[in-house]
Biopython code that builds the backbone (N, CA, C, O; Angstrom):
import numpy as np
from Bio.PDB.StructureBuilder import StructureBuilder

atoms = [
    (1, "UNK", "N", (96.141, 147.073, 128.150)),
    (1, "UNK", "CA", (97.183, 146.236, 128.762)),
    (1, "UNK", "C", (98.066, 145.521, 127.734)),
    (1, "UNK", "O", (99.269, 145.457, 127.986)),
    (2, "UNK", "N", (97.568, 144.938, 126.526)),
    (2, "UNK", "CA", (98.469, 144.523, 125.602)),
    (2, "UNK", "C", (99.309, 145.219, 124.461)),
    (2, "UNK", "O", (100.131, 144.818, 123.637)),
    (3, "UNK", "N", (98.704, 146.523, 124.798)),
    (3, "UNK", "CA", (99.672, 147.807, 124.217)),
    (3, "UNK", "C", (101.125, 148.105, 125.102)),
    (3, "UNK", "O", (102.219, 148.493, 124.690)),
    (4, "UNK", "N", (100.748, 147.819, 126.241)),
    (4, "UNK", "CA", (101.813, 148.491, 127.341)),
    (4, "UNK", "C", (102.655, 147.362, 127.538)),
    (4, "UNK", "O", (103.847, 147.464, 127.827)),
    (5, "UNK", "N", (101.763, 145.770, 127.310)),
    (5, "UNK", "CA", (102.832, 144.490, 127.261)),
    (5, "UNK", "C", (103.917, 144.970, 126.185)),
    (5, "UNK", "O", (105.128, 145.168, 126.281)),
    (6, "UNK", "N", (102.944, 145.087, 125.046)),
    (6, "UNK", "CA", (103.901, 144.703, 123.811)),
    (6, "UNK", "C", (105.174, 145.540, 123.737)),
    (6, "UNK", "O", (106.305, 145.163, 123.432)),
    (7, "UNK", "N", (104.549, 147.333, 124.245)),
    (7, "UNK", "CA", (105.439, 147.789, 124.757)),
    (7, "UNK", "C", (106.964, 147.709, 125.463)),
    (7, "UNK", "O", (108.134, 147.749, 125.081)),
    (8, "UNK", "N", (106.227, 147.570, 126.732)),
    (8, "UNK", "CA", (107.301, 146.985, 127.362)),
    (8, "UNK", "C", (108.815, 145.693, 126.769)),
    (8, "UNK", "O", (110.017, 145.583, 127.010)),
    (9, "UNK", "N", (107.704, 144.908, 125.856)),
    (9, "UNK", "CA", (108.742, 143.679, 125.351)),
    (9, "UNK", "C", (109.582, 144.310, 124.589)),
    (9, "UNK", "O", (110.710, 143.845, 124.757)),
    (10, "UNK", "N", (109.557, 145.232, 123.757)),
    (10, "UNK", "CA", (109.898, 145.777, 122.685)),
    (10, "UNK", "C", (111.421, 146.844, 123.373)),
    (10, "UNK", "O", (112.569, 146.891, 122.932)),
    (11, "UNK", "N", (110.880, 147.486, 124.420)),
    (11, "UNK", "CA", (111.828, 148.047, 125.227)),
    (11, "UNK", "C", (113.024, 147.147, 125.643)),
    (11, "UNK", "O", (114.185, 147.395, 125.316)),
    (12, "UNK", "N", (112.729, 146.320, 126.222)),
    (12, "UNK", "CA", (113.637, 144.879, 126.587)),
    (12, "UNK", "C", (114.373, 144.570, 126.175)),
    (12, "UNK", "O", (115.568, 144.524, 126.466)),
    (13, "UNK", "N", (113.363, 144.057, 124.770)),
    (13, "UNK", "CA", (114.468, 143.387, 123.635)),
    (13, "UNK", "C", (115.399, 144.156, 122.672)),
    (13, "UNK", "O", (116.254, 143.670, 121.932)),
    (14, "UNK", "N", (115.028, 145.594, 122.846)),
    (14, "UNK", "CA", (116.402, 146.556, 121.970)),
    (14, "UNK", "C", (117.564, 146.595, 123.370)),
    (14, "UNK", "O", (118.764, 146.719, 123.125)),
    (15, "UNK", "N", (117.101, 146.485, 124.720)),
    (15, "UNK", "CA", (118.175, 146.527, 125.556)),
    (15, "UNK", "C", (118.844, 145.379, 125.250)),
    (15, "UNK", "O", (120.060, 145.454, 125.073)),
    (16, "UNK", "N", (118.338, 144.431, 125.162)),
    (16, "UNK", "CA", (119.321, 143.108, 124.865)),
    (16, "UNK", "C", (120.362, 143.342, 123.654)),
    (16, "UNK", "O", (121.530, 142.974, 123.531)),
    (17, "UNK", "N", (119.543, 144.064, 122.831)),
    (17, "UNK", "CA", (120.499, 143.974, 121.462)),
    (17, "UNK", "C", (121.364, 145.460, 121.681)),
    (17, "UNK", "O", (122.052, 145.942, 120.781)),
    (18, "UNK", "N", (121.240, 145.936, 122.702)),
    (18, "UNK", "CA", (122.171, 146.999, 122.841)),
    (18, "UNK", "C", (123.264, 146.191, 123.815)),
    (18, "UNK", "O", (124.429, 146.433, 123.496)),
    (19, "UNK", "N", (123.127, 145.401, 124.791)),
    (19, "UNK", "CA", (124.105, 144.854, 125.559)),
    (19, "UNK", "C", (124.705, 143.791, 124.738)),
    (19, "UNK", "O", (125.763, 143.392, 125.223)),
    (20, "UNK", "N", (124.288, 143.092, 123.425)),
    (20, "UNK", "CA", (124.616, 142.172, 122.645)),
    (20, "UNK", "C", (125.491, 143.278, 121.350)),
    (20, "UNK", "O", (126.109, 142.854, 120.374)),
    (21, "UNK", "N", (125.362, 144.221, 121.597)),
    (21, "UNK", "CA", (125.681, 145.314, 120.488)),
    (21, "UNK", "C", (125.913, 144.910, 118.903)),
    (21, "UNK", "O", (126.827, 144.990, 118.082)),
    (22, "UNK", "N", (124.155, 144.289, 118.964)),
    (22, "UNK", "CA", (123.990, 143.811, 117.777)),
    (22, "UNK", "C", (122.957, 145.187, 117.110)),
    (22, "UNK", "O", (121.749, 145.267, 117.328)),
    (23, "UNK", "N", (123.594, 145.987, 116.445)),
    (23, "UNK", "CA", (122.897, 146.881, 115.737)),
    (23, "UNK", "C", (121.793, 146.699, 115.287)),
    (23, "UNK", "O", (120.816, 147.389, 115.577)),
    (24, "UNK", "N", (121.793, 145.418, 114.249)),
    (24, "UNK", "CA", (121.020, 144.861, 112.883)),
    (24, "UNK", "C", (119.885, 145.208, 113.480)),
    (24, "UNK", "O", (118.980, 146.006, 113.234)),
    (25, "UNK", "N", (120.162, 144.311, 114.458)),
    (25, "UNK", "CA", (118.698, 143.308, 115.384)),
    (25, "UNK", "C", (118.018, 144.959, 116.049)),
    (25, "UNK", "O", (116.880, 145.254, 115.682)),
    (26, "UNK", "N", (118.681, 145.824, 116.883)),
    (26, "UNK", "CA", (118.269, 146.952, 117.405)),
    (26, "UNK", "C", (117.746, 147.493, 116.614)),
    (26, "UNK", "O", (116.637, 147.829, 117.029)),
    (27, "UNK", "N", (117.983, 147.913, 115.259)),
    (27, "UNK", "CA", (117.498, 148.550, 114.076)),
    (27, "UNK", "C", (115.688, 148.371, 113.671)),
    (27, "UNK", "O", (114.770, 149.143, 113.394)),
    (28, "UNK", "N", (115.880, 146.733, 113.851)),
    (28, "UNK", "CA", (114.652, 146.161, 113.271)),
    (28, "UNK", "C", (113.577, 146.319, 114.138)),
    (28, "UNK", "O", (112.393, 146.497, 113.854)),
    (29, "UNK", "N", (114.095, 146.237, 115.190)),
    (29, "UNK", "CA", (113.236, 146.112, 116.765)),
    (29, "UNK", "C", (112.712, 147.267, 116.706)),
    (29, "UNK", "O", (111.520, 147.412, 116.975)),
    (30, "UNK", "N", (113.663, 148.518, 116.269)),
    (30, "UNK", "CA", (113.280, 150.031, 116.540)),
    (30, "UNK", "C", (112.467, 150.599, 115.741)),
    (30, "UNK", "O", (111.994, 151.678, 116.100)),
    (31, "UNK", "N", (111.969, 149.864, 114.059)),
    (31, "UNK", "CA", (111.303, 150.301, 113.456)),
    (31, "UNK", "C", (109.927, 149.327, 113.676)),
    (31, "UNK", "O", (108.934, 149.392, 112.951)),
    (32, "UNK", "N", (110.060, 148.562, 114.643)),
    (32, "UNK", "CA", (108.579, 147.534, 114.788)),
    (32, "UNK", "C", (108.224, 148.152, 115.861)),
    (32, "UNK", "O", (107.019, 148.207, 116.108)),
    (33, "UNK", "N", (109.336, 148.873, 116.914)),
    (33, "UNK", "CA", (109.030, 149.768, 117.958)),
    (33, "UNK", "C", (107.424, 150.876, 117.526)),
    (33, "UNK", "O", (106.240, 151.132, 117.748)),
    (34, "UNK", "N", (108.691, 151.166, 116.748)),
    (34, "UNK", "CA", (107.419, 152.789, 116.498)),
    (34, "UNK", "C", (106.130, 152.374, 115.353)),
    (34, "UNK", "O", (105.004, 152.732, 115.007)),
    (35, "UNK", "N", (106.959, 151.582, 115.125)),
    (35, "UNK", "CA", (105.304, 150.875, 114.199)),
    (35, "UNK", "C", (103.856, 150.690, 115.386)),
    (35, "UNK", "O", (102.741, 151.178, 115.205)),
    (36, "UNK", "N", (104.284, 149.872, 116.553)),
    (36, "UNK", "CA", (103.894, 149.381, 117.628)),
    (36, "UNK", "C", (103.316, 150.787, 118.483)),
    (36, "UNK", "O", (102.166, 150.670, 118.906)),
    (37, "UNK", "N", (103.762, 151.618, 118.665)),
    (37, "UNK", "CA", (103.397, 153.147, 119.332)),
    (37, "UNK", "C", (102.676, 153.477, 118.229)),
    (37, "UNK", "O", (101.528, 153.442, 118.673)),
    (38, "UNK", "N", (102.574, 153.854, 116.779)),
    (38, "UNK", "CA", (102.046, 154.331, 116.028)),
    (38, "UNK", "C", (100.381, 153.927, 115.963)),
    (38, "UNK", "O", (99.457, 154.741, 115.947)),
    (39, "UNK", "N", (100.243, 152.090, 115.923)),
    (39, "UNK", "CA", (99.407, 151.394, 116.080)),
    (39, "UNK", "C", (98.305, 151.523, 117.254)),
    (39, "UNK", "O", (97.150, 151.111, 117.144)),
    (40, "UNK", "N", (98.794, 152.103, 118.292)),
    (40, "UNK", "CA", (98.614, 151.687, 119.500)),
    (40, "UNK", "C", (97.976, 152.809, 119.756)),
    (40, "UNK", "O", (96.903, 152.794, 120.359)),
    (41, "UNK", "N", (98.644, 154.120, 119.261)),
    (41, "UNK", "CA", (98.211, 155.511, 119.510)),
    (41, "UNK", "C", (96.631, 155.396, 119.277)),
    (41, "UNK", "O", (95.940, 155.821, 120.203)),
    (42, "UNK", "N", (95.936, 154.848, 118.100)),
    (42, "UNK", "CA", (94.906, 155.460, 117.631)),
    (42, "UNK", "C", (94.819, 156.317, 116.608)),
    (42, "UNK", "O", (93.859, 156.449, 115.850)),
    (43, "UNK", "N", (95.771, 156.862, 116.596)),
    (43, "UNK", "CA", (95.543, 158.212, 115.794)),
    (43, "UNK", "C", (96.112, 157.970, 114.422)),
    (43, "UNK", "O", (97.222, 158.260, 113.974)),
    (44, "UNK", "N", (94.642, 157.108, 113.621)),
    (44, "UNK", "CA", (95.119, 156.941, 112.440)),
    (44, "UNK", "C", (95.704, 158.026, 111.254)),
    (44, "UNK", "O", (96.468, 157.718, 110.339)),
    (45, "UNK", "N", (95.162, 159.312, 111.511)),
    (45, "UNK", "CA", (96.014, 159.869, 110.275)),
    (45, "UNK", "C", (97.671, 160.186, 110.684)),
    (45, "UNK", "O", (98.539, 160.262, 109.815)),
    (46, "UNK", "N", (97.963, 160.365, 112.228)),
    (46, "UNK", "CA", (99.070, 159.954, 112.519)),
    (46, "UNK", "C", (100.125, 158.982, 111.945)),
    (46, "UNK", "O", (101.250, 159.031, 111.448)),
    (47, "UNK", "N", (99.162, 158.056, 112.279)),
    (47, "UNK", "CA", (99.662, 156.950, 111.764)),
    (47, "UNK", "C", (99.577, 156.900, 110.246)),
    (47, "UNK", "O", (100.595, 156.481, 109.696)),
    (48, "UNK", "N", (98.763, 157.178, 109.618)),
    (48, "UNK", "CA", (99.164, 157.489, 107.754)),
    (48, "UNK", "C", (100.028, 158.356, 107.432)),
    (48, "UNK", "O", (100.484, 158.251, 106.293)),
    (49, "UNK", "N", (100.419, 159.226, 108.106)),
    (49, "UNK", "CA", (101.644, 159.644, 107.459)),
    (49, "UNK", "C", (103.032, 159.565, 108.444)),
    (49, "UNK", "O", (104.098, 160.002, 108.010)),
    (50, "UNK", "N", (102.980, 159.251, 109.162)),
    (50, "UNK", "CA", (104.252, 158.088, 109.441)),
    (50, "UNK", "C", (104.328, 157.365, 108.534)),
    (50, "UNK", "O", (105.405, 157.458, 107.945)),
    (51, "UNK", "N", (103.328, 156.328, 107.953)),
    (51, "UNK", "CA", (103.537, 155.476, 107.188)),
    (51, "UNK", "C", (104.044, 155.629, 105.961)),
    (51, "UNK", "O", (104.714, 154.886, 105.243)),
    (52, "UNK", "N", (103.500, 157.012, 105.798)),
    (52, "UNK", "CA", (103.909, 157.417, 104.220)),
    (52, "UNK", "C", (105.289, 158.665, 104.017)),
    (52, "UNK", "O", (105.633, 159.350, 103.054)),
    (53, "UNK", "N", (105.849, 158.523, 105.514)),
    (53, "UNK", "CA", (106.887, 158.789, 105.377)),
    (53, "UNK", "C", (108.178, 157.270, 105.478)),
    (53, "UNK", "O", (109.404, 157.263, 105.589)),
    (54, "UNK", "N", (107.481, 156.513, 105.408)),
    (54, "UNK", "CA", (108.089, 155.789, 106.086)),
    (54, "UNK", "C", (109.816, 155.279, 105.238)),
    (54, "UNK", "O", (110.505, 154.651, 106.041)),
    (55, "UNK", "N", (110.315, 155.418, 104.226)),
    (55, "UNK", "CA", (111.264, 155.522, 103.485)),
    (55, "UNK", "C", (112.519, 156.201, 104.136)),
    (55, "UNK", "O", (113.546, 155.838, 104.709)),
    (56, "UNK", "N", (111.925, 157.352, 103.761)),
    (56, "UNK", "CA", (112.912, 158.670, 104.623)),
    (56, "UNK", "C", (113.443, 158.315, 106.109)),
    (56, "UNK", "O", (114.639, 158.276, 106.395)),
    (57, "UNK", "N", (112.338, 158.049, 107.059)),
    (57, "UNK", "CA", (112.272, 157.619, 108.300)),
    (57, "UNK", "C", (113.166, 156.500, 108.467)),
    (57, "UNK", "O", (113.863, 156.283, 109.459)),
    (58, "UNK", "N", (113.116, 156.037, 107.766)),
    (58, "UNK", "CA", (113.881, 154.598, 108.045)),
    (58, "UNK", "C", (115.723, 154.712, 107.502)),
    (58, "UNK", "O", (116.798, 154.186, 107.791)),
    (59, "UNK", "N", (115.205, 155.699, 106.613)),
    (59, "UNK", "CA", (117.223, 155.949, 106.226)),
    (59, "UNK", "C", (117.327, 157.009, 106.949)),
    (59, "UNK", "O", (118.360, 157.597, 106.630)),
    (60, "UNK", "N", (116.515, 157.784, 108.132)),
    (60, "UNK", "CA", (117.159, 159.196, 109.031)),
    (60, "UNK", "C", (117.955, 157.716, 109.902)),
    (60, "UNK", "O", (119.147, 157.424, 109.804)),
    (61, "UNK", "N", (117.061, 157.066, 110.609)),
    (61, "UNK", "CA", (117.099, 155.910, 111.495)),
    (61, "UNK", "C", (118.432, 155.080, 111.198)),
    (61, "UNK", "O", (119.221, 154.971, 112.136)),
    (62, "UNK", "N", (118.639, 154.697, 110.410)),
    (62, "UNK", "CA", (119.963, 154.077, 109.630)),
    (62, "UNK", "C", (121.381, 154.796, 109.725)),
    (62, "UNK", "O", (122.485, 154.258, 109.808)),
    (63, "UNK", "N", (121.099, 156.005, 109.696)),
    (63, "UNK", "CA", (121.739, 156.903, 109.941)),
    (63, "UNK", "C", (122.824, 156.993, 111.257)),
    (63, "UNK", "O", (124.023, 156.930, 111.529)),
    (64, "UNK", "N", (121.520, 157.183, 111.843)),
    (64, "UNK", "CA", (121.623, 157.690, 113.324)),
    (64, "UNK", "C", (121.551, 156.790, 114.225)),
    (64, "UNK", "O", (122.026, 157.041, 115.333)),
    (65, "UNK", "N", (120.956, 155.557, 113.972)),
    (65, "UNK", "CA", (121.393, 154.787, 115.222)),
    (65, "UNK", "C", (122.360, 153.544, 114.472)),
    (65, "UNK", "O", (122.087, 152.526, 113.837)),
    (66, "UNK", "N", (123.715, 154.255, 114.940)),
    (66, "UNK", "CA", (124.945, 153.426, 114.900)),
    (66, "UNK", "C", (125.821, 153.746, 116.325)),
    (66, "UNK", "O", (125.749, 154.791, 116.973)),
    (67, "UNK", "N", (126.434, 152.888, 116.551)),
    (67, "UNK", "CA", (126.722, 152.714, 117.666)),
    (67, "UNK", "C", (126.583, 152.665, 118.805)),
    (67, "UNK", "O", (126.061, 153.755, 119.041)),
    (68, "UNK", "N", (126.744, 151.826, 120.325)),
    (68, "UNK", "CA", (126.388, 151.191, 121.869)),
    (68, "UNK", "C", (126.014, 152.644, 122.211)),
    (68, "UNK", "O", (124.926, 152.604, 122.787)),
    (69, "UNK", "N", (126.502, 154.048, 122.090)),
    (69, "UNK", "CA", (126.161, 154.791, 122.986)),
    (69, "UNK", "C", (124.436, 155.676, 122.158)),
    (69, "UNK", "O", (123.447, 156.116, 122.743)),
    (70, "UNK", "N", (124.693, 155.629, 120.944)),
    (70, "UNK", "CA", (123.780, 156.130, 120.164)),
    (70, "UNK", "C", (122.401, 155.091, 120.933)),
    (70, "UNK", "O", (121.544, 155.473, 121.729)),
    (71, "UNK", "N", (122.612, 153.647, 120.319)),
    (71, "UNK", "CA", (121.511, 152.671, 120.997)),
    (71, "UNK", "C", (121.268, 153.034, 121.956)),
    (71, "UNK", "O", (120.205, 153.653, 121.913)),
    (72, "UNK", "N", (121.905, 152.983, 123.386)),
    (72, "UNK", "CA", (121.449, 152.858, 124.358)),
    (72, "UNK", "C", (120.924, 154.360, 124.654)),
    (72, "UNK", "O", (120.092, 154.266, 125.555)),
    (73, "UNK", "N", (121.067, 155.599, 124.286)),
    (73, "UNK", "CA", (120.432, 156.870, 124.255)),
    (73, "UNK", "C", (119.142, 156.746, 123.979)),
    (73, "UNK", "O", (118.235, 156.900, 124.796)),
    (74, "UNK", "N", (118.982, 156.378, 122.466)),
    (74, "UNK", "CA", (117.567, 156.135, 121.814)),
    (74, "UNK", "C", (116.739, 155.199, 122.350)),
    (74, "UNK", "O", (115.540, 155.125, 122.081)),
    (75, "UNK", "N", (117.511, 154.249, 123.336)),
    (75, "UNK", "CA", (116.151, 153.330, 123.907)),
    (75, "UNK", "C", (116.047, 153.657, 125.629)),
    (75, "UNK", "O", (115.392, 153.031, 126.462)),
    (76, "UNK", "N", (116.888, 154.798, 125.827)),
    (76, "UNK", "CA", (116.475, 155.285, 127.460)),
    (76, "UNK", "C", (114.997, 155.936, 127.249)),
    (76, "UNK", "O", (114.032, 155.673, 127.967)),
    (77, "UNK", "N", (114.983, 156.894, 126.063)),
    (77, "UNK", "CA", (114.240, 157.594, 125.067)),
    (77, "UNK", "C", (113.032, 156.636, 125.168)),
    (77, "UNK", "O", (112.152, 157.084, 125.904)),
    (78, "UNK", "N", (112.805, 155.619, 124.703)),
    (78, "UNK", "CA", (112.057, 154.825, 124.501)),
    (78, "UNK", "C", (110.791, 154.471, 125.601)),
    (78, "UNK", "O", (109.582, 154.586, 125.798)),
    (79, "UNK", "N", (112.361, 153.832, 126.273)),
    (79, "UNK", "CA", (111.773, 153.187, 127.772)),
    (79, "UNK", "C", (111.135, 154.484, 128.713)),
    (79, "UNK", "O", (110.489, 154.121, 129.695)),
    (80, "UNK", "N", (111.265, 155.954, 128.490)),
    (80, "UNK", "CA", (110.490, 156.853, 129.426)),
    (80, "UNK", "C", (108.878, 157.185, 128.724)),
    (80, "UNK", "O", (107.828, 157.412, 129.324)),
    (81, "UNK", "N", (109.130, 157.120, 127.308)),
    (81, "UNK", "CA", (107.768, 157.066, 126.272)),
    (81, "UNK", "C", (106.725, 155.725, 127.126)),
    (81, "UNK", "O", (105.537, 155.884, 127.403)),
    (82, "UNK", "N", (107.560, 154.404, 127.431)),
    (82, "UNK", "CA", (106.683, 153.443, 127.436)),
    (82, "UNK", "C", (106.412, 153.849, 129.328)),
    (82, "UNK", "O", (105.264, 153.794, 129.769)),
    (83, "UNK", "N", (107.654, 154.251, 130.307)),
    (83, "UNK", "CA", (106.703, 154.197, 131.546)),
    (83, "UNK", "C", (105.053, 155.605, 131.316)),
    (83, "UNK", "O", (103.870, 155.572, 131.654)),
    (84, "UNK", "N", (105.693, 156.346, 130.783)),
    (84, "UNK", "CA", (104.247, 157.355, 130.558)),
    (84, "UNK", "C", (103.260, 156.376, 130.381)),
    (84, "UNK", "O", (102.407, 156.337, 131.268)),
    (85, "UNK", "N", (103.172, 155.667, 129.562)),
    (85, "UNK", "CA", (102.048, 154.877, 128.872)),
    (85, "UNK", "C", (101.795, 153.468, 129.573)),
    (85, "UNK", "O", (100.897, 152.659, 129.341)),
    (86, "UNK", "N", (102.604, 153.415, 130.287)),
    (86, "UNK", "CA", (102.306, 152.625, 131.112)),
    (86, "UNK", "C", (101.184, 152.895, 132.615)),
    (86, "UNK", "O", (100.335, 152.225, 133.202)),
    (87, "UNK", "N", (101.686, 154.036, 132.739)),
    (87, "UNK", "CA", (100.683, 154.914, 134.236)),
    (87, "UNK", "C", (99.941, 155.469, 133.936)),
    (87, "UNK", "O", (99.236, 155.997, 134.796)),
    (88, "UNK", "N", (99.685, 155.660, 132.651)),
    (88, "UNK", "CA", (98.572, 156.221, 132.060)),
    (88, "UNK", "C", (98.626, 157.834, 131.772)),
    (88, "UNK", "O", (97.686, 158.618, 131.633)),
    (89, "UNK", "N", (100.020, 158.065, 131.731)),
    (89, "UNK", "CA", (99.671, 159.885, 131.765)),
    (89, "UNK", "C", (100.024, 160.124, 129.845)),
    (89, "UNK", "O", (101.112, 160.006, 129.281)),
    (90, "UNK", "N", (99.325, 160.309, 129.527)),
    (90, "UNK", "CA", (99.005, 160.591, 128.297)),
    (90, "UNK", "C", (99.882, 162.324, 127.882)),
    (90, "UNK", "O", (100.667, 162.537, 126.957)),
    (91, "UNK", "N", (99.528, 163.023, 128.629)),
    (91, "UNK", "CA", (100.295, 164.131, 128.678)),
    (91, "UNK", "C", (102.044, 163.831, 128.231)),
    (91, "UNK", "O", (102.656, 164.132, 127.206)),
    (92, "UNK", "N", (102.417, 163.230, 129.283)),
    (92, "UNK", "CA", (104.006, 163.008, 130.106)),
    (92, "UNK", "C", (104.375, 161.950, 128.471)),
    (92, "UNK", "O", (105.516, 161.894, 128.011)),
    (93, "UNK", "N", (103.693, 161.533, 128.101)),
    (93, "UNK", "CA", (103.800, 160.201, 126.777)),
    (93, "UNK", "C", (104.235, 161.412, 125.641)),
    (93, "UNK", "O", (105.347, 161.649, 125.168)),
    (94, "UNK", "N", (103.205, 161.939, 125.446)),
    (94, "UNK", "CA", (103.294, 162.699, 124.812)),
    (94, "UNK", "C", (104.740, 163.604, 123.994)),
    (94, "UNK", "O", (105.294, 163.645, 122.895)),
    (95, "UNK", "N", (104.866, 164.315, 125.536)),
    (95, "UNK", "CA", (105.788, 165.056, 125.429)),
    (95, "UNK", "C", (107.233, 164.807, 125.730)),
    (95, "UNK", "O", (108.118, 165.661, 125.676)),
    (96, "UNK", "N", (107.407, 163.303, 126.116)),
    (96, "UNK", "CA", (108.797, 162.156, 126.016)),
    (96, "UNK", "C", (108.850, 162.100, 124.695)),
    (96, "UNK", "O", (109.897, 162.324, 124.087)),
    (97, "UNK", "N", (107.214, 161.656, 123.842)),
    (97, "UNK", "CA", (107.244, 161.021, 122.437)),
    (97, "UNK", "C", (108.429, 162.233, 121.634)),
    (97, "UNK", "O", (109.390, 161.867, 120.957)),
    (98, "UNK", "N", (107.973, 164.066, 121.983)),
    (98, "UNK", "CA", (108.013, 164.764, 121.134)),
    (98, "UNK", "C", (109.002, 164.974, 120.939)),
    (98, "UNK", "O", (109.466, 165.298, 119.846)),
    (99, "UNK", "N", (110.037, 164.740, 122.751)),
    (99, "UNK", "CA", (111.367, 164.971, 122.567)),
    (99, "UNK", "C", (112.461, 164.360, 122.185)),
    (99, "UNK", "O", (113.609, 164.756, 121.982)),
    (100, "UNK", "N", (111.713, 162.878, 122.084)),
    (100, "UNK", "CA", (112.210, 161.904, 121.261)),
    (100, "UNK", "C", (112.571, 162.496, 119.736)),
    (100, "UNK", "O", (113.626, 162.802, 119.181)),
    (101, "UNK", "N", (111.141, 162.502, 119.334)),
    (101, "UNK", "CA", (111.832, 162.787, 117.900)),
    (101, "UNK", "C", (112.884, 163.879, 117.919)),
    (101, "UNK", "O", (113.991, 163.563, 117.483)),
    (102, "UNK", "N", (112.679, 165.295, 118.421)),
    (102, "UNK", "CA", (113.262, 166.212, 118.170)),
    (102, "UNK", "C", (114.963, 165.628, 118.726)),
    (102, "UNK", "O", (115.893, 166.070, 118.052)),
    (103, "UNK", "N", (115.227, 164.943, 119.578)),
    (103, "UNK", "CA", (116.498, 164.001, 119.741)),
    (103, "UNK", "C", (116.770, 163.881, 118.707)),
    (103, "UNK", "O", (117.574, 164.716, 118.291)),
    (104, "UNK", "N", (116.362, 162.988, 117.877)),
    (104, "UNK", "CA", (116.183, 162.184, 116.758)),
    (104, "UNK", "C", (116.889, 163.293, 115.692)),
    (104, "UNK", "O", (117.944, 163.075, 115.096)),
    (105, "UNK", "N", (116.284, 164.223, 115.606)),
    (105, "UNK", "CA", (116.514, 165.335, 114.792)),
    (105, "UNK", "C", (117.990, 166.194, 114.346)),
    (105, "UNK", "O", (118.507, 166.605, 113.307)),
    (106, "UNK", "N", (118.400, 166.176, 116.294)),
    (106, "UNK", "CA", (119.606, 166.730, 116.303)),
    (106, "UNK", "C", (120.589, 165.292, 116.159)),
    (106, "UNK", "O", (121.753, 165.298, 115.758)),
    (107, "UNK", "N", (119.970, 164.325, 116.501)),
    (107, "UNK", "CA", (121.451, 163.248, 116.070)),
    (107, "UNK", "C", (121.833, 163.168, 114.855)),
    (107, "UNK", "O", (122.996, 163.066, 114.463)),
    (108, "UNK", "N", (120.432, 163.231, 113.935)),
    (108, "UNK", "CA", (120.695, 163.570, 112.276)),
    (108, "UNK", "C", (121.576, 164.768, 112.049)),
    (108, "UNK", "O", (122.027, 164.651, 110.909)),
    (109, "UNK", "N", (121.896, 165.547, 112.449)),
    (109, "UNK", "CA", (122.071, 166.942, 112.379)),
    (109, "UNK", "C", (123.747, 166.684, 112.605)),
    (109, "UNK", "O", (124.633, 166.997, 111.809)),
    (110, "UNK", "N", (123.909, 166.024, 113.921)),
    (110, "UNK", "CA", (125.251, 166.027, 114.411)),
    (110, "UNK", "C", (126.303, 165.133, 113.693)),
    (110, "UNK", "O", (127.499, 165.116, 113.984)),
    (111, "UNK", "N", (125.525, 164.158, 112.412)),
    (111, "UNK", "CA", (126.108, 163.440, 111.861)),
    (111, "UNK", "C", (126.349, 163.841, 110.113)),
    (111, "UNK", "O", (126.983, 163.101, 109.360)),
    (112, "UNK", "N", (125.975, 164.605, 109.858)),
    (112, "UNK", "CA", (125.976, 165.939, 108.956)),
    (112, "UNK", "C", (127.195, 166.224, 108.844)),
    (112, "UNK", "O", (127.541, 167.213, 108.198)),
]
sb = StructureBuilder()
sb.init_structure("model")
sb.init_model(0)
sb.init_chain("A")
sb.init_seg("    ")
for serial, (resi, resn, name, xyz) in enumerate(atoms, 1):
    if name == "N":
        sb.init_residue(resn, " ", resi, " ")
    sb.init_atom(name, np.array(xyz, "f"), 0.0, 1.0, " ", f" {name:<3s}", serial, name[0])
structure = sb.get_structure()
């Protein structure tokens, strides 16, 4: 339950900073985001190399989330990762998480 709180808050508060179209703040939120999913997962070697990508990750991220329509894409993204994990379907989490990144992938791509 305090995975799916923290969750949830985290979802919220990048919407705020997307309707405030304060980047900075969305930015920071978005890398405590996935810190927060990473944590939460369990899956520590997951989570070690996230971590030890974490450089790269953070300048794809820099990248790519600039601008109200970019934000608010990446945290619809977000917010369907957190209802999975919220109802418990681990599956459906999953495979939001995967298409997230691969999103992620082509926005890098499109800004190329």
């Amino acid at each position: 339950p305090e995975d799916k709180s923290d969750l949830r808050a985290f979802v919220d508060r990048m919407d705020a900073a997307v309707r405030d179209g304060d980047e900075e703040r969305y930015f920071e939120l978005n890398l405590a985001f996935h810190d927060r999913v990473a944590t939460a997962s369990g899956a520590t070697r997951a989570k070690d190399l996230y971590t030890s990508l974490g450089k790269e990750v953070r300048l794809m991220r820099l990248r790519v989330l600039t601008g109200g329509a970019s934000l608010a894409l990446s945290n619809s993204e977000h917010d369907r990762i957190v209802r999975a994990i919220e109802i418990g379907d681990k599956e459906a989490a999953g495979k939001v998480g995967a298409q997230h990144h691969i999103n992620g992938k082509l926005r890098l791509l499109e800004t190329l």
